[in-house]
C-alpha positions as MATLAB code, in Angstrom:
seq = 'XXXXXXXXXXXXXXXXXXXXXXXXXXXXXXXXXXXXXXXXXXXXXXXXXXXXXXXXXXXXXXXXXXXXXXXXXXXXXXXXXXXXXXXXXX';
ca = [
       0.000    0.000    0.000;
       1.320    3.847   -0.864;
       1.150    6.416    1.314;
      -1.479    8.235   -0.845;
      -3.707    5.149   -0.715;
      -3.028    5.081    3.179;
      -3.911    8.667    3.426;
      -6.697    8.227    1.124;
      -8.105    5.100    3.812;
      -7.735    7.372    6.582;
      -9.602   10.251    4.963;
     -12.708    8.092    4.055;
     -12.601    6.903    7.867;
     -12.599   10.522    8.898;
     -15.374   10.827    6.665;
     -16.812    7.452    8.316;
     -16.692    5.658    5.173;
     -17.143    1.679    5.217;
     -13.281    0.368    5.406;
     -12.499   -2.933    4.245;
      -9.804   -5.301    5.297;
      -8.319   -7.457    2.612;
      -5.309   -8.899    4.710;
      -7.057  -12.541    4.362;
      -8.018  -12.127    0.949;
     -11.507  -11.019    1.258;
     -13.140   -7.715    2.179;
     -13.952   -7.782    5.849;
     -15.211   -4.145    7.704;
     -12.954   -2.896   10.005;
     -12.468    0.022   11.936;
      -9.635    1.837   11.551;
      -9.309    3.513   14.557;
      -8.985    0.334   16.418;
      -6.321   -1.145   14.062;
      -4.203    1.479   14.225;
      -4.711    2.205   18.301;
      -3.228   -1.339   18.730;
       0.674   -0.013   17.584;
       2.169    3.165   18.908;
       3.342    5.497   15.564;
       3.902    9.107   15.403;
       5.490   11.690   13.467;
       8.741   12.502   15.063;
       9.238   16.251   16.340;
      11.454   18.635   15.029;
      14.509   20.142   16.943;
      13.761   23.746   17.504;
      16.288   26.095   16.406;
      17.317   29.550   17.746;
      20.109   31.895   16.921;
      21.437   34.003   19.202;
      23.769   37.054   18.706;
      26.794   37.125   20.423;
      28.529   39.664   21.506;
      32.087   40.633   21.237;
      32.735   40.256   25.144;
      30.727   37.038   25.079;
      27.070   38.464   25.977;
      23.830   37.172   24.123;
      20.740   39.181   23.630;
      17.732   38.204   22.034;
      17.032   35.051   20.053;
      15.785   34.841   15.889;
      14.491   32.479   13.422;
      17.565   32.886   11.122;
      21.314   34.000   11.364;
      20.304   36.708    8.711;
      17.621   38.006   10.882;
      20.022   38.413   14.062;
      22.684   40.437   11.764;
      20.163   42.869   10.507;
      18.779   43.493   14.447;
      22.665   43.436   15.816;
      24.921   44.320   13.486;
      28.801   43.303   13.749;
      27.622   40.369   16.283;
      28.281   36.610   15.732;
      24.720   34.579   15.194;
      25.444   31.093   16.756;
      22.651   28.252   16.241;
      21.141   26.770   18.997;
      19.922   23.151   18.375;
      17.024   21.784   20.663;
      18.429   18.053   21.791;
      15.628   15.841   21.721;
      15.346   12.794   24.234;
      14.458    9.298   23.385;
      11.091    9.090   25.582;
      11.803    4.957   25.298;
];
């Protein structure tokens, strides 16, 4: 199965289509929900990222969403990246 046809399943089921299983080789209603409640899948988060400009003597100030962003607001600093470290919840 595709993702598109997977996405496609869980769109009629939103719509509370009829779903039918055909893991045994013949169309047997199912609810989704309750097949998919049974393993534990996610879509992973994303590190957050900062930059901060840093001063000359070693001060930061305020955070940005981009290194271009924290030269315009402080000129002559040095943007440094900060990289959110996720932890394994397992």
């Amino acid at each position: 199965m595709t993702i598109d046809e997977m996405i496609a399943v869980l769109q009629a089921a939103k719509q509370e289509k009829k779903i039918l299983d055909f893991t045994n080789g013949h169309g047997i209603e199912t609810n989704v929900r309750e097949r998919l409640s049974i393993i534990d899948i996610r879509v992973a988060p994303e590190p957050r990222e900062i930059w901060l400009p840093i001063s000359r003597d070693g001060k930061t100030m305020d955070g940005f969403s981009s290194a271009e962003k924290c030269r315009a607001y402080w000129p002559g600093c040095e943007p440094t990246i900060f990289r959110e470290v996720l932890e394994d919840d397992k």
